[in-house]
C-alpha positions in Angstrom: -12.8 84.6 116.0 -9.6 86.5 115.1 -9.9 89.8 113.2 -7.9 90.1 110.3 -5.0 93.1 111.1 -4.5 95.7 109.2 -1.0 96.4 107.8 -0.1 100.4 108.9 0.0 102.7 106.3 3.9 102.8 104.6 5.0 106.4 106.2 6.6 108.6 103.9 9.8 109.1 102.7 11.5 112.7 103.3 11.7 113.3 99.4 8.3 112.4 99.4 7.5 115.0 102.4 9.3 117.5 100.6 7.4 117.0 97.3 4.0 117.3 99.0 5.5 120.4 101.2 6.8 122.0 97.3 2.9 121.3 96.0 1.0 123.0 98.8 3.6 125.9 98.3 2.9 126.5 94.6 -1.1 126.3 95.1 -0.8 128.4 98.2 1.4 130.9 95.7 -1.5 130.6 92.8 -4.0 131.1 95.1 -3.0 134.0 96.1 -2.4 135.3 92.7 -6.0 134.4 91.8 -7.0 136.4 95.2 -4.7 139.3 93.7 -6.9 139.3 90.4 -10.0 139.5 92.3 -8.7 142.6 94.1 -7.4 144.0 90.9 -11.0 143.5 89.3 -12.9 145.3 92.3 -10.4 148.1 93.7 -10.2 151.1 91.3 -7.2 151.9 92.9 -5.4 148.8 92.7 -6.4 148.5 89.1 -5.1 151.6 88.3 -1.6 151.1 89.6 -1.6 147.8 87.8 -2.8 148.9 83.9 0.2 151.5 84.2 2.4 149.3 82.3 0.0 148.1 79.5 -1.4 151.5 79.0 1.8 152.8 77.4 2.5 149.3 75.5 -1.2 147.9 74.2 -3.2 150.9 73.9 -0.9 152.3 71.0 -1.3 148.7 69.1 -4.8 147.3 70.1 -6.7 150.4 71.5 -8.2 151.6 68.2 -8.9 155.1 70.1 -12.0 152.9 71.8 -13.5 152.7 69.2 -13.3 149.0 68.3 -14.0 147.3 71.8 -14.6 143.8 70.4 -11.1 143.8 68.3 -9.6 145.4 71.5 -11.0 142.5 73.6 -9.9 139.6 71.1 -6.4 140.9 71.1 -5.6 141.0 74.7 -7.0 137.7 74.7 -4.9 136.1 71.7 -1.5 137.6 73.5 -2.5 136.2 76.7 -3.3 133.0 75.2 -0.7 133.0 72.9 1.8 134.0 75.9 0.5 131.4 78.6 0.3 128.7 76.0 4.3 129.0 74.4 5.2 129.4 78.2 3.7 126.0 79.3 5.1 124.5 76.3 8.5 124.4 76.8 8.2 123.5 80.9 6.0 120.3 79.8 7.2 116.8 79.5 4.8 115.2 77.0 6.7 111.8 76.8 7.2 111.9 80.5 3.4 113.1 81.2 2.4 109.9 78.6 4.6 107.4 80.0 3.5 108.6 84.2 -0.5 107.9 82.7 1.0 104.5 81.1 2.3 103.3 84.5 -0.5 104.4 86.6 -2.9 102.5 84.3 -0.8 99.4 84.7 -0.8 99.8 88.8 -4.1 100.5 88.9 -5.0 97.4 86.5 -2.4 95.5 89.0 -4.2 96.3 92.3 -7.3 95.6 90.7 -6.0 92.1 90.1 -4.4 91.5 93.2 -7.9 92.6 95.0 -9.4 89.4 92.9 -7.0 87.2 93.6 -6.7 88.8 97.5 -2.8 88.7 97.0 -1.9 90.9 100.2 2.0 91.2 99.2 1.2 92.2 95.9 -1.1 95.1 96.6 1.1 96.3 99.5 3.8 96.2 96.8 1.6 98.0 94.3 0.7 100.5 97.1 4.6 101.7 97.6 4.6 101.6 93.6 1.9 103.8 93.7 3.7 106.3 96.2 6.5 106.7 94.5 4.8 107.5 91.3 2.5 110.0 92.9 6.0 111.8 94.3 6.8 111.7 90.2 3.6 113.3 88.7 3.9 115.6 91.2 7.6 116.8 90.4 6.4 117.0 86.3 2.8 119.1 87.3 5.6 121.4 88.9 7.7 122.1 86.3 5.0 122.1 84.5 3.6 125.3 86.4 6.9 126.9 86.6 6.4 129.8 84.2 2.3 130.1 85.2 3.3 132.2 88.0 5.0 135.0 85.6 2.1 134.5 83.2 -0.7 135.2 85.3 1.2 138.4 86.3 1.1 139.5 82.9 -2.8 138.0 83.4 -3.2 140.4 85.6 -1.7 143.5 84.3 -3.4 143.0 80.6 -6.8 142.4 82.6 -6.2 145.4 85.0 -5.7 147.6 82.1 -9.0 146.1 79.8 -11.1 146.8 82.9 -10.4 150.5 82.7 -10.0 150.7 79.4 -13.7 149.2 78.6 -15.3 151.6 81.3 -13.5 155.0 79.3 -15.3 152.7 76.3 -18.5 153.5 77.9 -17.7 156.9 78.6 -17.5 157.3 74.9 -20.4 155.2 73.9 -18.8 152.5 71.8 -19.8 149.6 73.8 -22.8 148.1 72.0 -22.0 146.2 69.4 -23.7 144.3 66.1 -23.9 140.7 66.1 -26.2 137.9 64.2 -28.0 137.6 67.2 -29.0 141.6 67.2 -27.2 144.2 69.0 -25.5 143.8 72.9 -24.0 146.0 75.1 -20.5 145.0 76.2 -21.0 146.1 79.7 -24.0 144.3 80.4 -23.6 142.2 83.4 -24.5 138.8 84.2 -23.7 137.3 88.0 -22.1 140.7 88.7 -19.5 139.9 86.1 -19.6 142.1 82.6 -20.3 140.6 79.2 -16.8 141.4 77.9 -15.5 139.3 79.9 -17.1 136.1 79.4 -16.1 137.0 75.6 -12.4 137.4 76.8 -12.4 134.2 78.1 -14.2 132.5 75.1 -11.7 134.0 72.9 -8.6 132.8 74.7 -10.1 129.3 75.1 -10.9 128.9 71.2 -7.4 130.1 70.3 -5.4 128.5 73.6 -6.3 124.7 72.8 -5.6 124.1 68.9 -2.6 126.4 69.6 -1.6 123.7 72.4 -2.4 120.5 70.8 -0.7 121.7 67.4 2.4 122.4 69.7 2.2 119.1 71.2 1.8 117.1 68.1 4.6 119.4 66.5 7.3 118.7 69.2 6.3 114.7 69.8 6.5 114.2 65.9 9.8 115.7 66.2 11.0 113.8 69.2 10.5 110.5 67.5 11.8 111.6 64.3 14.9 112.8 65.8 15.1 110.2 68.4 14.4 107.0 66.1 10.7 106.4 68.4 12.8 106.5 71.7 10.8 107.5 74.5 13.0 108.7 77.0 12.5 108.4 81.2 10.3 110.0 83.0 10.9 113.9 83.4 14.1 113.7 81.0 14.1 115.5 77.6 
C-alpha cells in the first residue's frame, strides 16, 4: 500500500527572508529596551542618570513640591499615554490593518473548505496566499512600531525620574493617601513592585484606549468622507 507524499514546504522568498530578518530585529531592539527599564527600576545609579532630563522639565509642572503624589502620578501617566498614543496614530494603517484581517478571514475560510472537499491544489494555493500575506501584516506591525522605540525612551526617562521622585515623597511623608476604600500607603509593595505603580499603569490604560479608539474612529470617518468610502490597498494612505 502506497503512502500518500507529502508536498515540501514552499521555501521562501528573499523579501520574505528579509521581512522575518526586519521582525526579529525590532523585537530583539524592544527587548532590550524593556531589559533597559528593568535596570533603570533597580540601579540607583542608572536611575539617577536617566531622571536628569525630566527633573528640570516635569518637576516644575507636575511635582507639586511632593506634596500631591497621586496628581504627580496621574500626570506622568496621561503624558505618556497621551505621547505613545498620538505617536502610534499616525504610523497605523487602519484601512490597511481592516482589509489584511478581511483577507486572512477569507483564506482561512478557504483552506477550511478545501480541507472538506480534500482539494490538494487549492490549499497549496491558499498556503502561498497565506505567505505572502503574513510577509504583509508583518511590513504594517512594523510601521506600526516605528515611533514605539522613541516612545518608550521617553517611558523610561519619565519612569526613572517618578521612581526617585516618589522615594524623596517618602522622605517627606506624603505618601499615604485618602481613598473610599480607607487610607494606603503609596509605597507599599506587592510582588516586590510598589503600589504607585500598579496605579501608574491603571491610569495610562484608562486614558490610552478611549483616546485611541476616538482617534481611530475620527480619522476612518474622515477617510471615507474625504475619499467617497474608498478603501485604499493595503499599507497605502
Amino acid at each position: 500500500m502506497s503512502q500518500r507524499q507529502r508536498s515540501p514546504p514552499t521555501p521562501q522568498t528573499r523579501e520574505q527572508q528579509q521581512a522575518m530578518s526586519s521582525s526579529m530585529r525590532t523585537q530583539m531592539l524592544y527587548f532590550l529596551i524593556m531589559i533597559l527599564l528593568l535596570f533603570v527600576y533597580t540601579v540607583p545609579t542608572l536611575r539617577e542618570l536617566f531622571s536628569i532630563p525630566m527633573t528640570y522639565i516635569l518637576q516644575p509642572v507636575i511635582g507639586f513640591d511632593y506634596t500631591r503624589p497621586l496628581f504627580t502620578i496621574l500626570g506622568a501617566a496621561l503624558l505618556t499615554g497621551f505621547v505613545n498614543t498620538i505617536a502610534r496614530h499616525f504610523f497605523t494603517d487602519y484601512f490597511g490593518m481592516a482589509e489584511m484581517q478581511h483577507k486572512n478571514k477569507k483564506l482561512q475560510e478557504r483552506y477550511r473548505e478545501a480541507i472538506r472537499s480534500r482539494d490538494k491544489a487549492e490549499m497549496d494555493s491558499v498556503r502561498a496566499e497565506q505567505s505572502r500575506s503574513m510577509q504583509d501584516s508583518m511590513k504594517l506591525t512594523q510601521q506600526q512600531m516605528k515611533p514605539t522605540f522613541v516612545t518608550l525612551i521617553l517611558t523610561v526617562l519619565i519612569f526613572a525620574w517618578l521612581i526617585g521622585f516618589m522615594y524623596q515623597v517618602q522622605k517627606l511623608d506624603f505618601t499615604t493617601i485618602n481613598s473610599p476604600f480607607g487610607q494606603g500607603d503609596l509605597m507599599t509593595r506587592y510582588f516586590g513592585f510598589y503600589i504607585w505603580i500598579g496605579l501608574y499603569s491603571l491610569f495610562s490604560l484608562i486614558f490610552t484606549y478611549p483616546l485611541q479608539y476616538s482617534l481611530k474612529l475620527w480619522y476612518m470617518r474622515r477617510r471615507v468622507r474625504n475619499e467617497g468610502n474608498y478603501i485604499g490597498p493595503t499599507g497605502q494612505r
